[in-house]
C-alpha positions as CSV (number, residue, x, y, z in Angstrom):
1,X,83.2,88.6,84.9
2,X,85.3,87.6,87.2
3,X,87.5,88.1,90.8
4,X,90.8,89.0,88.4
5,X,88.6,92.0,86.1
6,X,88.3,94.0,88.4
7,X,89.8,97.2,90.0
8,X,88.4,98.3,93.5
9,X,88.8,101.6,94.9
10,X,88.4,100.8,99.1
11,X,88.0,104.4,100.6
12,X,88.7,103.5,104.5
13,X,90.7,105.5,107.1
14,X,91.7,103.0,109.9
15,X,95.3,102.0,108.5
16,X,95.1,98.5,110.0
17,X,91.3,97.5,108.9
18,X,91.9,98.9,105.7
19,X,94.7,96.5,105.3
20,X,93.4,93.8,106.8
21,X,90.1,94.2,104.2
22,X,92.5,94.8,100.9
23,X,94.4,92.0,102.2
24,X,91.1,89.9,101.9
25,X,89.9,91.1,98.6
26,X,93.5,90.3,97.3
27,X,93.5,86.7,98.1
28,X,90.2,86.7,96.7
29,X,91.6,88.2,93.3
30,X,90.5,91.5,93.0
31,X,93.2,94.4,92.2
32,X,92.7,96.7,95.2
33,X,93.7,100.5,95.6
34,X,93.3,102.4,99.0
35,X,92.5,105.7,99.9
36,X,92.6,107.5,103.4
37,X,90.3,110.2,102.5
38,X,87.7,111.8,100.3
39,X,90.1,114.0,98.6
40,X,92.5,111.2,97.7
41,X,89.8,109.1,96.3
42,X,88.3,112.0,94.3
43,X,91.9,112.2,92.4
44,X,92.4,108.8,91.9
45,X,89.3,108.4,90.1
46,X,90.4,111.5,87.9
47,X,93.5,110.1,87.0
48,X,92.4,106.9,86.6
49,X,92.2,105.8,83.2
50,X,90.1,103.1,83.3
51,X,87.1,103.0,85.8
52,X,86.8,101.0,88.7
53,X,84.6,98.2,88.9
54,X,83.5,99.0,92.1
55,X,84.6,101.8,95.4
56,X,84.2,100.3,98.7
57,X,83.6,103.4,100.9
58,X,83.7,104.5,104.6
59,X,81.0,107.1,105.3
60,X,82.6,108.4,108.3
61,X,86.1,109.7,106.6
62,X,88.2,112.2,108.8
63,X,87.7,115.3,105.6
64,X,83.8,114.6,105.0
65,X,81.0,112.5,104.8
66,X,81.9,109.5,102.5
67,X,77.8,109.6,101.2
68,X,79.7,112.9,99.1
69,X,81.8,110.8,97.4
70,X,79.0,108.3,96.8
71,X,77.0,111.5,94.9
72,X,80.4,112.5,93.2
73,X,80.8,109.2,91.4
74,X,77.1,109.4,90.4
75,X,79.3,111.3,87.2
76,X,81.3,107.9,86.7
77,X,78.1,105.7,86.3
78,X,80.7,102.6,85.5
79,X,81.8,103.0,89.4
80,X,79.2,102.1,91.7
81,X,79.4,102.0,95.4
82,X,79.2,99.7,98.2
83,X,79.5,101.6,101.4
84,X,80.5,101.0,105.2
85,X,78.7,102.8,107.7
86,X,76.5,102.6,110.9
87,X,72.7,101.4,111.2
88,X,71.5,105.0,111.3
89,X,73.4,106.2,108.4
90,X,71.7,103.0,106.4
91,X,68.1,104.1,105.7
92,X,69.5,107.4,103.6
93,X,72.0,105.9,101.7
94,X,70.4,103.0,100.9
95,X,67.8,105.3,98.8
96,X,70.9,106.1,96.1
97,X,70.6,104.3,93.2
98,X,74.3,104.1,92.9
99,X,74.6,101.9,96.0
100,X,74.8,98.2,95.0
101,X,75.2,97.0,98.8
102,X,75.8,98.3,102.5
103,X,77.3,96.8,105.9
104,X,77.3,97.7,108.7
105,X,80.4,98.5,110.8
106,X,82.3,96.8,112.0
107,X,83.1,94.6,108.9
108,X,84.2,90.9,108.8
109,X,86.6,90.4,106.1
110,X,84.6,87.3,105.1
111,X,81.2,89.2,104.5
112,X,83.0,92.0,102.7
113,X,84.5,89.5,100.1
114,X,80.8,87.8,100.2
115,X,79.3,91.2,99.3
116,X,81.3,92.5,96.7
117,X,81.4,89.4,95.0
118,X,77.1,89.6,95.2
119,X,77.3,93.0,93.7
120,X,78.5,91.4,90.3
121,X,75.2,89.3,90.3
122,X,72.6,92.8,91.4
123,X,71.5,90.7,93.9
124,X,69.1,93.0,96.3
125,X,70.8,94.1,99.6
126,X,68.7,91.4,101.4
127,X,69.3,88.6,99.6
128,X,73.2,89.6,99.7
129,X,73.2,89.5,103.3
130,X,71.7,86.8,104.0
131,X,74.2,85.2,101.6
132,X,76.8,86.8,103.2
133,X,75.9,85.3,106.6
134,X,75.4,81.8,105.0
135,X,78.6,82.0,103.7
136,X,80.1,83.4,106.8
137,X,79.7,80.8,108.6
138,X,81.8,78.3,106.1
139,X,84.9,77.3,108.1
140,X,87.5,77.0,105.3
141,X,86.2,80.8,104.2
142,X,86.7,82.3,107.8
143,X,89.7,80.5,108.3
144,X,91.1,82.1,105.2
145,X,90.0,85.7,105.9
146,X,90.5,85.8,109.4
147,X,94.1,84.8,108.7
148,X,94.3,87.4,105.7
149,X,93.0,90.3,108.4
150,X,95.9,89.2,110.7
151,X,98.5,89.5,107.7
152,X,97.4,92.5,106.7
153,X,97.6,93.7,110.6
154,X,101.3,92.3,110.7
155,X,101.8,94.3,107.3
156,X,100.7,97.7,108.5
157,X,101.8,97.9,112.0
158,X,105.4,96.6,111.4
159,X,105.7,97.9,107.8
160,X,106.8,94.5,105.9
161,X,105.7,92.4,102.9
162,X,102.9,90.5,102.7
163,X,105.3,87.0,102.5
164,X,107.0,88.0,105.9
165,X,103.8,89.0,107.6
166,X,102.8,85.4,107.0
167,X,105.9,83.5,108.2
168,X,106.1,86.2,111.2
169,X,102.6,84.5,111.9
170,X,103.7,81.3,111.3
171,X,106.8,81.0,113.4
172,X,104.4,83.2,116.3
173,X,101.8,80.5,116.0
174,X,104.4,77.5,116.5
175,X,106.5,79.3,119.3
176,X,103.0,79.4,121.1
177,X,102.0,76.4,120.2
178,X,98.8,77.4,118.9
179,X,97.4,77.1,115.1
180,X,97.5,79.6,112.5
181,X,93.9,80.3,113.0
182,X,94.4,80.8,116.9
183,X,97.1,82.8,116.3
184,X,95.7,85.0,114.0
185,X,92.5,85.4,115.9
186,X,94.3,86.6,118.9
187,X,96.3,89.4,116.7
188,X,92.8,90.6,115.4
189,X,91.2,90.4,118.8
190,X,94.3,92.4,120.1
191,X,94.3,95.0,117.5
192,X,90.2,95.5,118.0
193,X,91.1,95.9,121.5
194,X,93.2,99.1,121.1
195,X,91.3,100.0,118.6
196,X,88.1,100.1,120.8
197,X,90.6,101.6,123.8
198,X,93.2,103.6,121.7
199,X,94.4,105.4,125.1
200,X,94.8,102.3,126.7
């Protein structure tokens, strides 16, 4: 099976990391759909003709607990979950037999990619993140997702397409005088920034 199969459901509420993690997964070839909340995701499964391969889910969602929706597709057994969360929230969910994987928060684009693509091969959660932090630490792959995170950022915060996110990062990167990887680590270190101080 491979990257261009599959459908992914990523159920995430932060407009810009959402983006900047469907951005990632897209490069990577997976056909991504988002979802803000649990009552969104609920109906796009419904509707969906066709299962997804695989939901990528937030358990802190602003309308629940995202470990719901993790129970409510143990009905679509051809959808399982990878899930976002915090240390604590780890030891529970990692009991559910429809969890393939879990990270921690906050996600790297990189190690998301890593993860979902380790789901395919039922590798166990340890052995997937240790992969994942192998892989991580490639330069070519962080370049590429760091740089997809910052496109997806330019994308959501200034509502364009994807092509003029990426010359709008260009031309920033040579007005600057910096390369594209400088550049587009200091938009993702900016937008953590108000994201970690949003009355700033």
């Amino acid at each position: 099976m491979t990257a261009a199969n599959l459908r992914l459901l990523l159920v995430e509420d932060e407009r810009v990391l959402a983006a900047g993690l469907a951005t990632a997964l897209e490069l990577a070839g997976y056909e991504v759909s988002r979802s803000p909340t649990l009552a969104d995701a609920r109906q796009r499964i419904e509707q969906n003709r066709a299962p997804y391969a695989l939901a990528i889910i937030d358990l802190a969602l602003p309308d629940g607990n995202g470990f719901e929706l993790v129970q409510f597709l143990a009905h679509y057994p051809d959808t399982p979950c990878l899930v976002l969360g915090d240390h604590d929230s780890q030891p529970l969910s990692c009991q559910h037999k429809n969890i393939l994987a879990y990270l921690v928060k906050p996600v790297e684009a990189q190690d998301l990619v890593t993860a979902v693509a380790g789901t395919y091969q039922r590798l166990p959660l340890a052995t997937a993140s240790a992969t994942a932090t192998t892989l991580a630490g490639q330069a070519g792959g962080n370049k590429q997702h760091l740089i997809a995170v910052a496109v997806g950022i330019l994308m959501e915060r200034h509502h364009i397409t994807r092509q003029q996110a990426a010359e709008w990062l260009q031309q920033q990167a040579q007005q600057s005088h910096l390369t594209l990887l400088q550049q587009a680590t200091e938009i993702v270190a900016a937008c953590e920034r108000l994201n970690l101080h949003p009355h700033a």
